[in-house]
N, C-alpha and C positions, 0 to 999 in steps of 0.2 A: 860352573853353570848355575847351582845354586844359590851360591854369593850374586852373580849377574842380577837374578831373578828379586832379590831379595833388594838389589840396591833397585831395581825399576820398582815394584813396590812400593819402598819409601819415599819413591821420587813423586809418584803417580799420586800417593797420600796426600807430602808436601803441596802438592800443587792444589789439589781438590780446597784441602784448609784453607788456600790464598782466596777461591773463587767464594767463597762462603761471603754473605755479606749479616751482616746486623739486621732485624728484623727491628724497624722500626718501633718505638713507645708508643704503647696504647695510650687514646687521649686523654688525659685527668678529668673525668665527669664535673660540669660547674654546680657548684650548691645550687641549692634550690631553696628560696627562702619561703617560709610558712604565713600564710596571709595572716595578721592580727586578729583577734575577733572583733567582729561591729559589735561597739557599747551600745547594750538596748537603754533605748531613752525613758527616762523616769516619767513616768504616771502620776498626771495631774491628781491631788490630792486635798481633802476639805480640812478645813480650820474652822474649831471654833471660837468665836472672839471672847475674849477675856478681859475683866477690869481695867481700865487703860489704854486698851488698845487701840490704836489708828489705824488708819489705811496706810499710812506711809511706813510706820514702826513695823506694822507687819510684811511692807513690802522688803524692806530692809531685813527685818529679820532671816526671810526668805532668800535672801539676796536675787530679789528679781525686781525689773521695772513701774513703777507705782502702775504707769500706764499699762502696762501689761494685766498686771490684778486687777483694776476697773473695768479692764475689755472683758475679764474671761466670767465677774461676775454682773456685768449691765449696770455699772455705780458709775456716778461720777463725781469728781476730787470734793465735792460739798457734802457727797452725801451722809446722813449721820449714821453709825452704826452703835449696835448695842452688844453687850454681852450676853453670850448663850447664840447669837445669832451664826450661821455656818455659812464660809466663804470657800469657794476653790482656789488654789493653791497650783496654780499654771506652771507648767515644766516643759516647756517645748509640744509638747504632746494633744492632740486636740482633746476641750475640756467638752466632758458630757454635759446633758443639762442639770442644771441643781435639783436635786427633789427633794428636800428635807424630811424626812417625819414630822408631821404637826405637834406642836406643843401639847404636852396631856392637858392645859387648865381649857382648852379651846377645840372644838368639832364642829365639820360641817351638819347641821340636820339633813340636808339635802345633798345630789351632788353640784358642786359648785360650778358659775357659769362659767363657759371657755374664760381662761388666763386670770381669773379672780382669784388670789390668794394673800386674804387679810387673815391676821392672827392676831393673838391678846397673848401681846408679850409678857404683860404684867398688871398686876390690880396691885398700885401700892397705898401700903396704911389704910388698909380698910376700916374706917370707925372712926380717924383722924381728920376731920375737915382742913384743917391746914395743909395739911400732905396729901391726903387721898387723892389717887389719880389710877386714870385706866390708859397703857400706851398701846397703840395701836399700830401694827405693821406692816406692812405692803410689798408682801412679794412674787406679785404677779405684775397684772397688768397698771397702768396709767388710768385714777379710777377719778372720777369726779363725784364728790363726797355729799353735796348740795342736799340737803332732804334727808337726808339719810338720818337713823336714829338709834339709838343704843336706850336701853331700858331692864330696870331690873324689876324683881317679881315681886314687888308692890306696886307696879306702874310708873316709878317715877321714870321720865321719859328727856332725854337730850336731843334734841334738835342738831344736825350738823350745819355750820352756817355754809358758802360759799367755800370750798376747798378741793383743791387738786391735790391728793397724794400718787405721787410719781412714785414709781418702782423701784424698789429699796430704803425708800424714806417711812419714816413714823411718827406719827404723833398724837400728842401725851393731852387726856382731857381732864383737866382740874374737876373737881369735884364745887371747887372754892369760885369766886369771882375774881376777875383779874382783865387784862387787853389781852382780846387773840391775836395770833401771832400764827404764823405758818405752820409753826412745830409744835405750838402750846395753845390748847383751847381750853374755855373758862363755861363752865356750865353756870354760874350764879347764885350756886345753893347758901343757905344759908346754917345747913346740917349735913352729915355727913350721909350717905348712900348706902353705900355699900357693906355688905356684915359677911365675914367668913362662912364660907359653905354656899353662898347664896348664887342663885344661877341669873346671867344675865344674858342678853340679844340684843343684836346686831342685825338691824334693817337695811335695806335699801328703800330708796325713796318711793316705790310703789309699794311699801309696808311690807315685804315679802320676807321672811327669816332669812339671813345671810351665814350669820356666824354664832354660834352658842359657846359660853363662858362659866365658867365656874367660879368665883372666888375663891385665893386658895385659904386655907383654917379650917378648923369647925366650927361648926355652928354655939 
């Protein structure tokens, strides 16, 4: 009887085993890929111009479009630039507006009128009639020059003839006689001006102080 029992038992096992089924595979989770990071875009940045330089040399050097650097500083392909002068340097990124610090040989006496920003790039060879010159630069507004007058402090006094300085352009007044030119005026002198240390002004044509100067030297 216990034999019987024992063989239904194993029987009852065997069978249970067969009804068993496989418990399906859990699904393989799919990756999941990690988003890159956004490249923050570089920040437009100033240059300042050095011996040599052009508008084109420095667009290249940048490697960005000439047309692009004239847009973001208000120049265009003619205009002449100088050294020491500061350009923005466009990277995709909107360009703030330029504010330079003014040149130490040059200061407003007053505050200057909306978009007016001339400076005295340079007083060259002061004492040298042949060379001596005063350049003048423009970077604000579209100014019409007419009347206007530049004088140093013994009175000798320049006359501006007829002249429109556009926005980024400059120019350079002879001390000497010579043909004016867009970029080059000739005051007639027949002696030189200008003496190290000495302070100069810059009128507008209702005689009003614009711009004050310093020669650079000592006296």
């Amino acid at each position: 009887m216990n034999a019987l029992a024992a063989c239904g038992a194993l029987f009852l096992a065997m069978w249970a085993l067969d009804r068993i089924r496989p418990l399906p595979p859990l699904p393989t989770p799919r990756p999941t890929s990690t988003p890159l990071p956004t490249p923050t875009p570089r920040q437009p940045f100033t240059y300042t111009i050095q011996p040599g330089d052009t508008l084109g040399s420095i667009a290249a050097r940048f490697e960005i479009p000439l047309d692009a650097l004239l847009e973001a500083n208000h120049l265009s392909a003619e205009t002449t630039i100088y050294p020491g002068q500061t350009l923005w340097i466009p990277t995709g990124s909107p360009v703030p507006p330029l504010s330079p610090p003014p040149p130490p040989t040059s200061s407003w006496p007053s505050p200057p009128p909306g978009g007016v920003d001339l400076q005295i790039l340079a007083v060259k060879a002061p004492g040298d009639l042949a060379a001596e010159a005063v350049v003048l630069v423009n970077k604000g507004i579209t100014l019409s020059l007419a009347g206007w007058q530049m004088e140093d402090e013994e009175g000798h006094r320049f006359t501006f003839p007829a002249l429109t300085l556009w926005t980024g352009s400059a120019v350079t007044i002879h001390t000497r006689g010579g043909a004016n030119t867009a970029t080059d005026l000739y005051w007639g002198r027949t002696e030189a001006v200008w003496r190290p240390g000495e302070r100069g002004v810059l009128k507008d044509a209702e005689g009003r102080p614009v711009l004050e100067f310093r020669v650079p030297g000592s006296p």
